[in-house]
N, C-alpha and C positions, 0 to 999 in steps of 0.2 A: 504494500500500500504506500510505501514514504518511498518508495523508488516513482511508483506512479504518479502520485503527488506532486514530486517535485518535478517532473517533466511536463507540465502544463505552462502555459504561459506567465502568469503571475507568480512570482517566484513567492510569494507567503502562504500557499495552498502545501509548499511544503513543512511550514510552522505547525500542520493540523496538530502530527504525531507528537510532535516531540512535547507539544504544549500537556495534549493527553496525556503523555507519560508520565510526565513530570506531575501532572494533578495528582493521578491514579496513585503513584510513590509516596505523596507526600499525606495523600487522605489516609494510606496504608501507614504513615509512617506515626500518624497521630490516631489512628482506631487500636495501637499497639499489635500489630499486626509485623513490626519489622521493628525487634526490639533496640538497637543498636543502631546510633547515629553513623558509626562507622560503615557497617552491612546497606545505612543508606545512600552516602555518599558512596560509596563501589557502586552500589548499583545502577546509580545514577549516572556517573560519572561514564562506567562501559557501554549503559543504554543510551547515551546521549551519542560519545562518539560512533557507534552504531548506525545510530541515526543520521548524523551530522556525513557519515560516508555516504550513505545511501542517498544525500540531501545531493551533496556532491556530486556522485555517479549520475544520479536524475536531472544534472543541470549541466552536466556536460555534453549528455547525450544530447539533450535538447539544443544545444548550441553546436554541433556536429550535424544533427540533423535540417536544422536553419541551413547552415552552410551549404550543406550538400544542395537543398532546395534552389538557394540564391544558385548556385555553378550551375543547375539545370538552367535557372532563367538565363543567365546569359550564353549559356550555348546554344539555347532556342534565336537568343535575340540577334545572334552574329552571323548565323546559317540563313 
């Protein structure tokens, strides 16, 4: 989903996940559910960069993909 996310046009469609996660952690982190502030910052910390990859990979692609589009237009437009 944060791979698909992030390859849409408006780059803050890939903010959905990371926001959720971080909610979902911290509601977890106060219902005493994740006893240790430590156990939450790790988990946070690997789920973020996780995420933040996939944010990455999804906005690369999308600007590769652009690219390739634009080179069709103008080897339409020279021929």
């Amino acid at each position: 989903m944060q791979y698909f996310f992030s390859t849409r046009n408006n780059v803050y469609w890939g903010a959905i996940i990371p926001v959720l996660f971080v909610t979902w952690l911290t509601w977890r982190l106060f219902t005493t559910h994740i006893e240790s502030i430590l156990a939450y910052v790790l988990i946070l910390l690997v789920g973020l960069a996780f995420l933040t990859g996939q944010w990455y990979s999804g906005r690369e692609s999308l600007h590769k993909q652009r690219k390739k589009e634009l080179n069709k237009m103008k080897t339409h437009d020279i021929q």
